[in-house]
RODO-2510 file (C-alpha; in nm, 4 decimals, decimal comma):
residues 437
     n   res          X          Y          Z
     1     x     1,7572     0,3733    -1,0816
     2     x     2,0245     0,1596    -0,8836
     3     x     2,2767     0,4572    -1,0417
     4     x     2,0327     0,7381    -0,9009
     5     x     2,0058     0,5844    -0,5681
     6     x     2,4292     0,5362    -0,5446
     7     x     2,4792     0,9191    -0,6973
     8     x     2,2910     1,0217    -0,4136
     9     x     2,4670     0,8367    -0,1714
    10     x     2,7772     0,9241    -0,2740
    11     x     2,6711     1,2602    -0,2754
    12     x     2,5569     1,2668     0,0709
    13     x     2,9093     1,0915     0,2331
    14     x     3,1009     1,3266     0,0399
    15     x     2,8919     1,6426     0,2380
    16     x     3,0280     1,4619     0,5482
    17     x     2,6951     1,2035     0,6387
    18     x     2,7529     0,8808     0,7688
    19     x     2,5440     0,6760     0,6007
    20     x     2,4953     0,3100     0,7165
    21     x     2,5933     0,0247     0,5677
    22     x     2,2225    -0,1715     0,4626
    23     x     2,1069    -0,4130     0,7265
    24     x     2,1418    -0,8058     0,6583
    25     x     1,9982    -1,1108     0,7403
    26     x     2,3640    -1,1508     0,9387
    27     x     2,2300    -0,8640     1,2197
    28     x     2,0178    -1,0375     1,3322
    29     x     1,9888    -1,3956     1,5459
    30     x     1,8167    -1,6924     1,4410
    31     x     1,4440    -1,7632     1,4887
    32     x     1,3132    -2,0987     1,5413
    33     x     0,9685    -2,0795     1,4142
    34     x     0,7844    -2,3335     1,6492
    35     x     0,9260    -2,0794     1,9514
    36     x     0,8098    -1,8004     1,7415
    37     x     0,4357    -1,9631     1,6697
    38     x     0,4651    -2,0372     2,0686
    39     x     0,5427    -1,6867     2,1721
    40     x     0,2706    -1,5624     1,9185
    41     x     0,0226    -1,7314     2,1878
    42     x     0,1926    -1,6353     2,4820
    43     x     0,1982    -1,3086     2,3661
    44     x    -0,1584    -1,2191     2,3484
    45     x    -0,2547    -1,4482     2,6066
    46     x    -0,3576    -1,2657     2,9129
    47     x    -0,2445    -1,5461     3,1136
    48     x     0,0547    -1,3918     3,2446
    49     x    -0,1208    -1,0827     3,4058
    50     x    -0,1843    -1,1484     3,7713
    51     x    -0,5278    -1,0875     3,7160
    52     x    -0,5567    -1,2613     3,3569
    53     x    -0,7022    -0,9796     3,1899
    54     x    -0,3508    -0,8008     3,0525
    55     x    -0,1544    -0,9155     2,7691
    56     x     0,1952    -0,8178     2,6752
    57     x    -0,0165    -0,6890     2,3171
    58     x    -0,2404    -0,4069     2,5708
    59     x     0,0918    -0,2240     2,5781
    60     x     0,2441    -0,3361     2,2302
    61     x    -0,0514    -0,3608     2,0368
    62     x    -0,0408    -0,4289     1,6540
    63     x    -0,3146    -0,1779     1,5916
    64     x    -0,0695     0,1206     1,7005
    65     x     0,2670    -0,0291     1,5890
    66     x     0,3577    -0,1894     1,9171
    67     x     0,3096     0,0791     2,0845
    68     x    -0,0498     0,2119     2,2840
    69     x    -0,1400     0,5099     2,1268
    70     x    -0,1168     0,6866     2,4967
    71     x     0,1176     0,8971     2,6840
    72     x     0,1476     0,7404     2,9669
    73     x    -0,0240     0,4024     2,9548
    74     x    -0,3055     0,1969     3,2053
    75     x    -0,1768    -0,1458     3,2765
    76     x    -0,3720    -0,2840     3,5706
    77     x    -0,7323    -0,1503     3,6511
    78     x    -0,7791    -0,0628     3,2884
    79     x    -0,9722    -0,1803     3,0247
    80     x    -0,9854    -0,1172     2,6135
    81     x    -0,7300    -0,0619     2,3664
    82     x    -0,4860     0,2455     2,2607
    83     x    -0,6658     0,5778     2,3631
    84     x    -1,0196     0,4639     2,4240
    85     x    -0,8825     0,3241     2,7348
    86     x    -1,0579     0,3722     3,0771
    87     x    -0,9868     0,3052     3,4450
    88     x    -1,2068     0,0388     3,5591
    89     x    -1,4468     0,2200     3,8003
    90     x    -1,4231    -0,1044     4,0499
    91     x    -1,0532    -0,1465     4,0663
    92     x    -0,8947     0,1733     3,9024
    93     x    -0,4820     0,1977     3,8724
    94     x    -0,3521     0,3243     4,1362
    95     x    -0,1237     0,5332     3,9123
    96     x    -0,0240     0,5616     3,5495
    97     x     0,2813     0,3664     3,3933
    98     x     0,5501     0,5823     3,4472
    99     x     0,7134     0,5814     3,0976
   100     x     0,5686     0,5143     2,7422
   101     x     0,5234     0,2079     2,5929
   102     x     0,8321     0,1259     2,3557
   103     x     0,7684    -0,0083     1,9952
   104     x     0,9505    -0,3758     1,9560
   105     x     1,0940    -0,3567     1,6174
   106     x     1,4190    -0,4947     1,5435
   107     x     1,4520    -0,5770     1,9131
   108     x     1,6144    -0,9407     1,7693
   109     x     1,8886    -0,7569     1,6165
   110     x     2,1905    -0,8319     1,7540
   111     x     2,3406    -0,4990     1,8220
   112     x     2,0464    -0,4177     2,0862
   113     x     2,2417    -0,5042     2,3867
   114     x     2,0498    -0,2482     2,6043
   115     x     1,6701    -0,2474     2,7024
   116     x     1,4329     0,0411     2,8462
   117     x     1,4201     0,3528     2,8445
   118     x     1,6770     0,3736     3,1187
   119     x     1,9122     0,0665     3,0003
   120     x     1,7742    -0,1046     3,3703
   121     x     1,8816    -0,4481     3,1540
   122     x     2,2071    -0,4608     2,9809
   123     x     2,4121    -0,7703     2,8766
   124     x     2,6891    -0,8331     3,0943
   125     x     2,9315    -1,1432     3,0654
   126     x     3,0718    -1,0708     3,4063
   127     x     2,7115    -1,1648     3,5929
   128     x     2,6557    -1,5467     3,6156
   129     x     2,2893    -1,4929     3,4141
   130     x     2,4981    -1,3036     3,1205
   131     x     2,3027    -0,9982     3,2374
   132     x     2,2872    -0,6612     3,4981
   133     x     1,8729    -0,6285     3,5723
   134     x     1,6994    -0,4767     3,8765
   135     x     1,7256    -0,8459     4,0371
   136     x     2,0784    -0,8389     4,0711
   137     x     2,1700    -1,1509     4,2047
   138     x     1,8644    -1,3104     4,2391
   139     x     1,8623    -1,2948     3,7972
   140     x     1,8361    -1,6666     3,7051
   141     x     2,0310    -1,7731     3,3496
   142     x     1,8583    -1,9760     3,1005
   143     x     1,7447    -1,6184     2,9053
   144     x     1,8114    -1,6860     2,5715
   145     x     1,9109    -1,3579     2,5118
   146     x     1,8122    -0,9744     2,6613
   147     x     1,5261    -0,9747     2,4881
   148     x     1,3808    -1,2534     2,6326
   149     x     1,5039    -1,1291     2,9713
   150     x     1,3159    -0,7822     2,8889
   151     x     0,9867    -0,9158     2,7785
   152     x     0,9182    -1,0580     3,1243
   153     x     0,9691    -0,7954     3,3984
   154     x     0,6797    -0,6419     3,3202
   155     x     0,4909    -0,9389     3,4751
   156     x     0,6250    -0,8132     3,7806
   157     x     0,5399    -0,4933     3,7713
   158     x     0,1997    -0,3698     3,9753
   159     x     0,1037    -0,1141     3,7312
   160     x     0,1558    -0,3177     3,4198
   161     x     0,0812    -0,7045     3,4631
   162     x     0,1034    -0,8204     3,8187
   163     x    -0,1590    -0,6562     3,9852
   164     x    -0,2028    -0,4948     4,2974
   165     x    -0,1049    -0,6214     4,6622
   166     x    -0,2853    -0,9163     4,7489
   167     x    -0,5450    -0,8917     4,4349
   168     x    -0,3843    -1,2566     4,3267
   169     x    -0,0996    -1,4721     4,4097
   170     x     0,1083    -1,3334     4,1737
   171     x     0,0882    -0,9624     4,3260
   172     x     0,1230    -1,1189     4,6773
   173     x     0,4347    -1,2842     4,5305
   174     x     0,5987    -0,9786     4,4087
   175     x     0,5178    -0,7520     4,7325
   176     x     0,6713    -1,0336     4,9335
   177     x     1,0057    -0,9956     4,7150
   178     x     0,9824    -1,3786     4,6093
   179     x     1,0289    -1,3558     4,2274
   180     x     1,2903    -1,6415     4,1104
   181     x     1,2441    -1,9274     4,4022
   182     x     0,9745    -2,2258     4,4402
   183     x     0,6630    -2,0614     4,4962
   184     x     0,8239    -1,7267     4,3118
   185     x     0,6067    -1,5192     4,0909
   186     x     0,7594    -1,6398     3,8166
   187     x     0,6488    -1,9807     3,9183
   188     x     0,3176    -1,9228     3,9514
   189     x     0,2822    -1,8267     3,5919
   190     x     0,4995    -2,1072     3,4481
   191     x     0,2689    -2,3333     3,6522
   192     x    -0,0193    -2,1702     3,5095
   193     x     0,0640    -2,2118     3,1382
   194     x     0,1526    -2,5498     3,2155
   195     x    -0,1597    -2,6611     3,3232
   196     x    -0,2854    -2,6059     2,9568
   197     x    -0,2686    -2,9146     2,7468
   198     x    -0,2144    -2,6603     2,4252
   199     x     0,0514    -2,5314     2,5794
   200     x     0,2099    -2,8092     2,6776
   201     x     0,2302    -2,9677     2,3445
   202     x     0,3611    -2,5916     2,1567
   203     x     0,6076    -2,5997     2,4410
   204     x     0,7250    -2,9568     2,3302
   205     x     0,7146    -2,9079     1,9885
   206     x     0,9739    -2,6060     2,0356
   207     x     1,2003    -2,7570     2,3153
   208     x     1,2523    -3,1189     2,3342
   209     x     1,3748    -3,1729     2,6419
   210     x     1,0581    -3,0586     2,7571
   211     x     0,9208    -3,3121     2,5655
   212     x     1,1394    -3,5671     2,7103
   213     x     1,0147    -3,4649     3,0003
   214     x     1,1788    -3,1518     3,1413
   215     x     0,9013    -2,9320     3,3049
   216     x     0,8673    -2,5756     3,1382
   217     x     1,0758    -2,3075     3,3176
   218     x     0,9666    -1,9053     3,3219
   219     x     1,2714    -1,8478     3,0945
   220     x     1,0991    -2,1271     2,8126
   221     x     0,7895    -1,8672     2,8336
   222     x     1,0559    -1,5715     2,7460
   223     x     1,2351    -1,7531     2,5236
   224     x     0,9238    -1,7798     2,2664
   225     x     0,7850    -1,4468     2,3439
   226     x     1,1246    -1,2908     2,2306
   227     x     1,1385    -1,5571     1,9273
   228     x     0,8103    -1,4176     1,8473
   229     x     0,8599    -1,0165     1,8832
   230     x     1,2058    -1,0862     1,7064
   231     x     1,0561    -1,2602     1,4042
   232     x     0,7376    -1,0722     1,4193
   233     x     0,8467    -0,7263     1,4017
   234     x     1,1897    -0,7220     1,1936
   235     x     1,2224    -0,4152     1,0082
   236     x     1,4142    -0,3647     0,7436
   237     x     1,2203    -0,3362     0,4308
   238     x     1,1332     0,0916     0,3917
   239     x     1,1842     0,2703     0,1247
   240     x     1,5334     0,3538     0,2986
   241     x     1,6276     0,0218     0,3674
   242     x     1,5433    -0,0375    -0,0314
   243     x     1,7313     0,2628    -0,0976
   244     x     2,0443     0,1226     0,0275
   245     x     2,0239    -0,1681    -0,1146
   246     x     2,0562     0,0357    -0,4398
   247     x     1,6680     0,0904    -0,5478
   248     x     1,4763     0,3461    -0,6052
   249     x     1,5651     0,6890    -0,4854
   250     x     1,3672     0,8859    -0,1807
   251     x     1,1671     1,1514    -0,3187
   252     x     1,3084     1,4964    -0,3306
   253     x     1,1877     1,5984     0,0358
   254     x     1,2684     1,2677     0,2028
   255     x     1,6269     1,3132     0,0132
   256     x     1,6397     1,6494     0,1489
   257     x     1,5749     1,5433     0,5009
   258     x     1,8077     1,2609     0,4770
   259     x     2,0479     1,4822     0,4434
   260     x     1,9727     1,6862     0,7292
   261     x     1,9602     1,3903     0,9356
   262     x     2,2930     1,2590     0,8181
   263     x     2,4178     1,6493     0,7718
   264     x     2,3799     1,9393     0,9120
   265     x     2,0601     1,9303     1,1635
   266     x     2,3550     1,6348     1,3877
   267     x     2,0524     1,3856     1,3943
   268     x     2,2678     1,0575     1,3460
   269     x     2,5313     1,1995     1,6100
   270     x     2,2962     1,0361     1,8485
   271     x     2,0457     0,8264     1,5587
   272     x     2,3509     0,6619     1,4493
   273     x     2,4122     0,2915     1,2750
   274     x     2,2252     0,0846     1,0908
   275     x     1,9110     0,0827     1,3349
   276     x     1,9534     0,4751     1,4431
   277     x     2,0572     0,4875     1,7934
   278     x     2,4016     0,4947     1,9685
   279     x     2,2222     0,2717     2,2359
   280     x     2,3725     0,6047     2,5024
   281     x     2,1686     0,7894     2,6724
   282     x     2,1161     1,1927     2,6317
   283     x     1,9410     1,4345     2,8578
   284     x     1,7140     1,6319     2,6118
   285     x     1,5305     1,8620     2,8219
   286     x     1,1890     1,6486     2,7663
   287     x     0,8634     1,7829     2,9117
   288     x     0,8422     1,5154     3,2547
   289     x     0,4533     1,4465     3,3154
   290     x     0,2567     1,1254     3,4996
   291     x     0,3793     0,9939     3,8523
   292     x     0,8097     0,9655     3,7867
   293     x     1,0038     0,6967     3,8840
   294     x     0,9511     0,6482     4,2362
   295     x     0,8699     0,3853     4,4915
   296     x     0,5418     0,3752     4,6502
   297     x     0,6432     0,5908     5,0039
   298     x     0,8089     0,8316     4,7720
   299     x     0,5822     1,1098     4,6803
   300     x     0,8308     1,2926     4,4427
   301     x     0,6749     1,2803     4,0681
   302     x     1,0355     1,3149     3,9141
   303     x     1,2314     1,0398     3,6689
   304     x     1,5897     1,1084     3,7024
   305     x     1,6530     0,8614     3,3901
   306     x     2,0051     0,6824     3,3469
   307     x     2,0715     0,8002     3,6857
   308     x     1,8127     0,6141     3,8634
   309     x     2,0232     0,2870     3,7517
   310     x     2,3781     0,4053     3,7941
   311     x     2,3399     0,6466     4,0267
   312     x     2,6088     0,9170     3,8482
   313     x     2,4849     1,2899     3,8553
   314     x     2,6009     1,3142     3,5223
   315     x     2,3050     1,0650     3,4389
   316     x     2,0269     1,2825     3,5235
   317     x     1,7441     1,2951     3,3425
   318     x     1,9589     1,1029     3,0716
   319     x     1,7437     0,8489     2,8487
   320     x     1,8000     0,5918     2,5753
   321     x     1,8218     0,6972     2,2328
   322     x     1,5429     0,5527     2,0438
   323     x     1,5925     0,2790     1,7155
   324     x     1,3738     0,5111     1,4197
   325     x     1,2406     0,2767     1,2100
   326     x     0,8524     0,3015     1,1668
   327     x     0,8654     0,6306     1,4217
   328     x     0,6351     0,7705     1,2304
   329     x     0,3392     0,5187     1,3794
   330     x     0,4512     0,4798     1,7015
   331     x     0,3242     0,7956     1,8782
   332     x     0,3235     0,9861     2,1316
   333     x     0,7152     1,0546     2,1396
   334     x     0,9070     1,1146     2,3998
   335     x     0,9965     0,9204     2,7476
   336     x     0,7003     1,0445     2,8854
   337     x     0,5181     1,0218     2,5534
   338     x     0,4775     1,4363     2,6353
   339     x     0,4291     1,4851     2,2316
   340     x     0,1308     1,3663     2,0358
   341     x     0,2663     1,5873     1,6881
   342     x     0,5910     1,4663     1,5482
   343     x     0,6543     1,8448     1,4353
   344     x     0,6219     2,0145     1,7711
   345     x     0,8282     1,7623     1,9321
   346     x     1,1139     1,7745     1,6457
   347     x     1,1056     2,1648     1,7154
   348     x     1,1616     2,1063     2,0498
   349     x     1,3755     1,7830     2,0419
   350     x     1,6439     1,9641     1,8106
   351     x     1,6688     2,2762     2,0300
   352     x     1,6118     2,1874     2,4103
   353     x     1,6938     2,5655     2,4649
   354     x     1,3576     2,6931     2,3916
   355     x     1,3006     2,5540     2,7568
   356     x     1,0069     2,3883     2,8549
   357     x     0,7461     2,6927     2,9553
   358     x     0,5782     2,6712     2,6227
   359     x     0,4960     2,3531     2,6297
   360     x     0,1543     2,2692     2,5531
   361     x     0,0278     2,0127     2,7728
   362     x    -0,2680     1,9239     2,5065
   363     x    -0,0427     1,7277     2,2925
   364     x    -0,0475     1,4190     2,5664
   365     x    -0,2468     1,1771     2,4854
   366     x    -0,3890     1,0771     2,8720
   367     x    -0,7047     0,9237     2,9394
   368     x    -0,9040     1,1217     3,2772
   369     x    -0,8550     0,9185     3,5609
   370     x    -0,8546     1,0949     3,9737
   371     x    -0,4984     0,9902     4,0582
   372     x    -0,3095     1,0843     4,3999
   373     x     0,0152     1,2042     4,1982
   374     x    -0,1059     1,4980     3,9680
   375     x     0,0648     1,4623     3,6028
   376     x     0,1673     1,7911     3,5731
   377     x     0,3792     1,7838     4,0219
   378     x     0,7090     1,8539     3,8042
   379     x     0,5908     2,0935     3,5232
   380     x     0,3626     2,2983     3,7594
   381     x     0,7445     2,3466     3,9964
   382     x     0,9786     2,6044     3,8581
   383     x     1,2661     2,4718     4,0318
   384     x     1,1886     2,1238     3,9010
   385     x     1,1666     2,2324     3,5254
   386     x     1,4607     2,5030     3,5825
   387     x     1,7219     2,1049     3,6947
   388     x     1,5925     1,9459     3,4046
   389     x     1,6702     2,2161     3,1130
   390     x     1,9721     2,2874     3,2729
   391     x     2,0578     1,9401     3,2076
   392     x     1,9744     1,9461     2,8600
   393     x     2,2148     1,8760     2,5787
   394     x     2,2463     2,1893     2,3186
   395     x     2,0777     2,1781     2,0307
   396     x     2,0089     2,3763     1,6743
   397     x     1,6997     2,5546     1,5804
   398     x     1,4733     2,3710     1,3000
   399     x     1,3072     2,5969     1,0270
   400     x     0,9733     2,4928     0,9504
   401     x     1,0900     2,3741     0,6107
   402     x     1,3581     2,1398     0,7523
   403     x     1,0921     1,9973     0,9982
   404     x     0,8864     1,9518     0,7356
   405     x     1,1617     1,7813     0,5469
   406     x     1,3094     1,5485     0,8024
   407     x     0,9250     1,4433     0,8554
   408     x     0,9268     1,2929     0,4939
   409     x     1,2858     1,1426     0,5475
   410     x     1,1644     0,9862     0,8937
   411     x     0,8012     0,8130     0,6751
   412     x     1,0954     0,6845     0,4542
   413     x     1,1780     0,4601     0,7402
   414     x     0,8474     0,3262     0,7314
   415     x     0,7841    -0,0526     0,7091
   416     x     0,4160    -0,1250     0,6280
   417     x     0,4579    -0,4937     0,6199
   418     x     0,6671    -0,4865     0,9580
   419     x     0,4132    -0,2728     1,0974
   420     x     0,1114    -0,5415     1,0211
   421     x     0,3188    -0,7718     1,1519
   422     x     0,4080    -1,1681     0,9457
   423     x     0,2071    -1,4285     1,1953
   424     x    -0,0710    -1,1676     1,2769
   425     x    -0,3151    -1,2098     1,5593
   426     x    -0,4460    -1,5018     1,6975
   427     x    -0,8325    -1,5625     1,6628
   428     x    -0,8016    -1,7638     2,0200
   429     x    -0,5507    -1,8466     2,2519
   430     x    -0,4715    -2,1364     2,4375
   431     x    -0,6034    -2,0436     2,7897
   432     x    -0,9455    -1,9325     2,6558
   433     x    -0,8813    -1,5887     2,7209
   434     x    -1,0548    -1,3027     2,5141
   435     x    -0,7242    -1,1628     2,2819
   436     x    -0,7791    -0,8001     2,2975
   437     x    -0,8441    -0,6529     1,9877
***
């Protein structure tokens, strides 16, 4: 079998692929387990919402592979998991999150140097924190890396975790602008896991200068929530990953599609590496649906992407190219999670030409909720849709036989035991808080 799965290799790079090398335990950085066991709490603890009833997990929930399930998801003034969730009919969102929910695996890797969808976060040795974010100067250091600087902005965020104006002191906080200071949102919620005796010992047992006495910082709290999505979600045991390693062969279809990806159909031009993904960012022509990427006196319903952080024209409508592995689970697709079936949005994704008229607006995954913005402001403008195809990349037609193929070579990238995750739920957390489940 190790022979076969070679042959094939072989066979493939000499057609012109570029097949990656197989990932190691070298890509990735090193875990400390009490941080990880730590974050595991932190994580599902809805102690860091404003209003203590969000988690990090409502977004990135183990049930739908880190991801929601939705479209477009509810963060504050909802309640339930994945698609069965509702606005709260005493304290509905005010609007949907703008963009979907990213899945976390391999996020510890050390080639991810970029977070979000529109790279807002990106590791830069010239800033005094090691890092470019939306705070600018105000970005403290201490972040143990940009994934721990990632997992905690959406505490700040209104329509994810903070809350709404002057609902609780961390909302109040962020409307004022005081994040990193005394008094700071960030603050708040240190000094709220601190006053937990559980926590306090976890936090001693993974740091001991807090245990010598050093009080526990917002970027400890990060720290062990990106200890525990690193270590949690690593994925790089699918029948790919075993392939390279010289087991068995994919099946005939997945083989097939593998070589489209690597081939013909340009997939890795963009999918490329060991992780898939160029960490760049591409305009694809993708349906736009939800309230955009605006502030709250804006009442434009457009996301302009990449551009919105560097502010180039050539930026627009330009987003990250996704990592692959387990893509299969972690639907909707799409910025705007605009495709609920993998094979209409591969059709589409592969040939942005065939514009976005026929799109069929049943394939989000939204739960009914009266909003001020409409979801559909930019698809229901002609002029709107007409700016975004035209800044689509070209693409190449899929027959239905190569979608179906490059379907069974994208399941080969799945990673059941990644996907149910190695520490698991808690039963409880520290605060007392119910864990969402």
């Amino acid at each position: 079998m190790r022979f076969i799965a070679l042959l094939t290799l072989w066979a493939a790079t000499a057609a012109g692929a570029e097949i990656p090398a197989p990932i190691t335990d070298a890509d990735y950085g090193p875990v400390s387990m009490d941080e990880a066991r730590l974050g595991r709490m932190l994580f599902f603890d809805p102690i860091l919402s404003g209003n203590r009833n969000i988690s990090c997990a409502t977004c990135h929930h183990p049930r739908f592979a880190t991801s929601d399930g939705l479209s477009l998801g509810l963060g504050e003034g909802g309640f339930g998991i994945g698609p069965e969730r509702r606005p709260d009919p005493a304290n509905p969102p005010e609007q949907r999150i703008p963009r979907n929910a990213q899945a976390l695996f391999n996020l510890g890797a050390r080639e991810f140097t970029v977070m979000f969808h529109d790279g807002r976060i990106e590791v830069d040795p010239s800033r005094p924190s090691g890092l470019r974010t939306p705070l600018e100067d105000d970005m403290v250091a201490g972040f143990a890396s940009i994934l721990s600087a990632q997992t905690m902005f959406p505490v700040l965020s209104p329509d994810e975790m903070a809350g709404h104006y002057q609902e609780n002191d961390v909302s109040t906080a962020v409307r004022e602008g005081v994040i990193t200071r005394p008094g700071g949102a960030w603050d708040i919620l240190s000094k709220r896991v601190s006053a937990i005796p559980e926590y306090r010992a976890m936090f001693s047992a993974a740091y001991p200068d807090i245990a010598g006495g050093r009080p526990i910082g917002f970027t400890d709290i990060s720290n062990a929530i990106a200890a525990f999505v690193a270590f949690e979600w690593r994925s790089d045991n699918s029948p790919f990953d075993l392939m390279l390693r010289g087991g068995t062969a994919l099946a005939p279809e997945g083989q097939a599609g593998m070589d489209l990806f690597y081939g013909k159909s340009g997939c890795s031009g963009c999918h490329a590496g060991k992780f898939q993904t160029d960490h760049d960012f591409h305009a694809m022509g993708e349906p736009q649906l939800g309230p955009g990427k605006a502030e709250r006196f804006e009442r434009h319903s457009r996301d302009v992407g990449r551009m919105r952080v560097t502010n180039r024209p050539d930026d627009a409508f330009a987003f990250r190219t996704p990592s692959l592995r387990n893509v299969t689970a972690t639907g909707p697709w799409g910025h705007a999670g605009a495709w609920s079936d993998l094979a209409a949005f591969l059709r589409h994704h592969a040939d942005p030409s065939i514009g976005l008229s026929g799109y069929d607006r049943s394939l989000a995954v939204l739960p009914a909720i009266d909003l001020a913005k409409p979801d559909w402001a930019i698809l229901d403008s002609p002029d709107e849709v007409r700016v975004i195809e035209a800044a689509a990349l070209p693409g190449r037609p899929l027959s239905e036989i190569e979608v179906a193929q490059l379907i069974a070579f994208l399941g080969a990238l799945r990673d059941q035991a990644s996907i149910d995750g190695r520490l698991g739920m808690p039963e409880t957390v520290p605060s007392g808080l119910p864990v969402e489940r």
